[in-house]
C-alpha positions in Angstrom: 113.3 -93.8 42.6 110.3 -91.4 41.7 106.8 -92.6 41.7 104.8 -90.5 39.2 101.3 -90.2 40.7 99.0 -87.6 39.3 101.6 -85.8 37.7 103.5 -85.6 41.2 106.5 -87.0 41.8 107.7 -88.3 44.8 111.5 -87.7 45.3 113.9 -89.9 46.8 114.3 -90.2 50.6 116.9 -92.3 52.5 115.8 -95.8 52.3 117.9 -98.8 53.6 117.7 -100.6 50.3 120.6 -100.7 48.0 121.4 -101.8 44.2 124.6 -102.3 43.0 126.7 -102.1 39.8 129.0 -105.0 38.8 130.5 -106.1 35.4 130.3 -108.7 33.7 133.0 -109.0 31.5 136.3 -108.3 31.2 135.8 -106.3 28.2 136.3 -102.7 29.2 133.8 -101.1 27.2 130.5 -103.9 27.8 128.1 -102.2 29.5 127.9 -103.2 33.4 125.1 -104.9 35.1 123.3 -102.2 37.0 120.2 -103.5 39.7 119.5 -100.0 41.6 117.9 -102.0 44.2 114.2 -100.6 44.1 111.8 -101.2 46.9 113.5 -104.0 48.5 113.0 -103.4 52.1 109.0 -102.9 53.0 109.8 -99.7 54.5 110.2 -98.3 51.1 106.8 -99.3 49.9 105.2 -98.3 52.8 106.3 -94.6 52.5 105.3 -94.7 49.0 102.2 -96.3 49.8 101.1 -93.6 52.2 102.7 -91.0 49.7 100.2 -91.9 47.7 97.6 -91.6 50.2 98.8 -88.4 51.7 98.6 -86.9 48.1 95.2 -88.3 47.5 93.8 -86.5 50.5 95.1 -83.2 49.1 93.6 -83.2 46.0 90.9 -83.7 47.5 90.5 -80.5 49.3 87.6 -78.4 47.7 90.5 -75.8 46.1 91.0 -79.0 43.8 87.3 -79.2 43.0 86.7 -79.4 38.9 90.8 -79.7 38.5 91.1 -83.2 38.7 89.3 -85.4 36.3 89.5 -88.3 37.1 92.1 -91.1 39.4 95.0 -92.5 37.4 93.9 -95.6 39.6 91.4 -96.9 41.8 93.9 -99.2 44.2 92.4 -98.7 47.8 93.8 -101.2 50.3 97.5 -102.0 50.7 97.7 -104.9 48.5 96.4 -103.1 45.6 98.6 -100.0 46.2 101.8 -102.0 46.8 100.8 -103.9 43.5 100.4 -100.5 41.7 104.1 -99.2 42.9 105.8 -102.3 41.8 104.9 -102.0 38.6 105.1 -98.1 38.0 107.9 -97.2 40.4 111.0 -95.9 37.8 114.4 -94.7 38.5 114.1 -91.6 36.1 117.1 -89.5 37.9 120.7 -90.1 37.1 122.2 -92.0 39.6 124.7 -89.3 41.2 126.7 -89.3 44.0 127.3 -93.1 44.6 130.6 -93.1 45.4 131.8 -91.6 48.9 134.8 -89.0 48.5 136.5 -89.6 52.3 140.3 -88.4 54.0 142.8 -89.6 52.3 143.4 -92.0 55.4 140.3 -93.1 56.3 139.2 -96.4 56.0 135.7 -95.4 54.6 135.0 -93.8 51.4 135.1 -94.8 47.7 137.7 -91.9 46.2 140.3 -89.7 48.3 139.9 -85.9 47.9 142.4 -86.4 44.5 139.6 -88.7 43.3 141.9 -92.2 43.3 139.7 -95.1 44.1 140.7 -96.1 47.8 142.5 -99.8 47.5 143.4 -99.7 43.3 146.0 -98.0 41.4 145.7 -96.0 38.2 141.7 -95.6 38.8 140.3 -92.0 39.1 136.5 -91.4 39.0 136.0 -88.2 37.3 132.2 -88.3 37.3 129.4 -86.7 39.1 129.3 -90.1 41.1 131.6 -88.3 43.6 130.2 -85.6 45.3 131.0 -84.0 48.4 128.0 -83.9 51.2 126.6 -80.4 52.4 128.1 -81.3 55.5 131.0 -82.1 54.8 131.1 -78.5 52.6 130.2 -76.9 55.3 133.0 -77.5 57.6 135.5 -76.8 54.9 133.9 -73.7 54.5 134.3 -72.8 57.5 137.9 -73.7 57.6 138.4 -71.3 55.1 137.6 -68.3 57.0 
């Protein structure tokens, strides 16, 4: 989720909500039924909310003076702002790195580290869906030394 405000964006943090992707037919090439789940806890609009007003009160600093024109928006209490980021708040980024690559073993994770889809056979996701955390780079990295 990005919030454009002012030419800003505001980048995606960890949030507790979650979409999902389903099908909808067993046709193999229909297009799924993708909900990517935007602002459904209030903890998400909040930290857009005071985004919003965080960014607000820096372009407001006298450096700014003459550079900004005029507000895209004149939404001032919390109802007004959270009705301004339901309607403008867009998924713009490619989804990546949805599906967890764990051990071969473990019982959490999407893929295995061959990229099989834990639980079903003959499925490989060969996508930028599966991405290995920093983390978890990291401590291979380190292995390798």
């Amino acid at each position: 989720m990005c919030i454009l405000y002012r030419s800003s964006c505001f980048p995606p943090y960890f949030v507790p909500s979650a979409g999902y992707v389903t099908i909808n037919s067993t046709d193999p090439f229909a297009a799924p039924l993708i909900d990517p789940g935007l602002l459904l806890q209030e903890v998400d609009v909040h930290v857009v909310r005071e985004a919003i007003r965080s960014s607000r009160r820096f372009v407001a600093a006298k450096a700014f003076e003459g550079y900004i024109l005029e507000s895209l928006n004149t939404a001032e209490t919390d109802e007004e702002l959270e009705a301004y980021i339901r309607d403008n708040a867009v998924s713009f980024f490619h989804p990546v790195a949805t599906a967890a690559m764990s051990p071969r073993n473990a019982t959490w994770g999407v893929v295995d580290p061959d990229l099989k889809v834990k639980g079903v056979t003959g499925l490989r996701i060969v996508d930028a869906s599966v991405a290995v955390s920093a983390c978890a780079f990291v401590s291979f990295s380190r292995l390798a030394k």
